[in-house]
N, C-alpha and C positions, 0 to 999 in steps of 0.2 A: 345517575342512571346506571344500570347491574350492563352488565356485558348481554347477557341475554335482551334485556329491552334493545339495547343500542343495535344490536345483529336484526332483530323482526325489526325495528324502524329503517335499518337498511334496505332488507329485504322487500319491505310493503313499498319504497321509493323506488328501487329497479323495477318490480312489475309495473308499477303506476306508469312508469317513465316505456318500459319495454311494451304495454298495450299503447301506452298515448303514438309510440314509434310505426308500429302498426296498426291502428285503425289512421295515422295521418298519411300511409303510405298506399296502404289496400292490403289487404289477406284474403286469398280465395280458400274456401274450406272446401274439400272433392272426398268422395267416397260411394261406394258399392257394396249396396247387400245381394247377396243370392240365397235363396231358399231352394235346396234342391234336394231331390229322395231319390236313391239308388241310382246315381249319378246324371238326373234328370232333373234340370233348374225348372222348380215352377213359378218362383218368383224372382225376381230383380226389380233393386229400387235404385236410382242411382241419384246421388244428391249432389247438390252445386249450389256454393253461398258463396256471394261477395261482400267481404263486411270493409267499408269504407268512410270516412266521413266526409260531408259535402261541403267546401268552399262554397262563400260566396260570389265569387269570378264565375262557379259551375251554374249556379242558378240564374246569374243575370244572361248567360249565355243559352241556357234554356228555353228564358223568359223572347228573349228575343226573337228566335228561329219558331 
């Protein structure tokens, strides 16, 4: 294997590893658009994600209640 494959199969195992860290934990993604003319907002969107994954402990507890 050339240095070069060896470093992208590093790299592809840290993301893999750095998403699996974060979706097992929670990541909220937050953000704000404004659309405003002559310093007049006429729009604003404001966005909210929770990207997490669901244990099954989570769902039997949902099932229940």
């Amino acid at each position: 294997m050339t240095v070069a494959a060896e470093e992208r199969t590093y790299a592809d195992i840290a993301l893999v590893d750095l998403l699996d860290r974060l979706i097992g934990t929670g990541v909220v993604l937050a953000g704000d658009i404004v659309i405003s003319m002559s310093g007049i907002d006429l729009v604003q969107i404001s966005l909210r994600a929770l990207i997490t994954s669901v244990r099954r402990e989570m769902t039997e507890a949902w099932e229940e209640s």
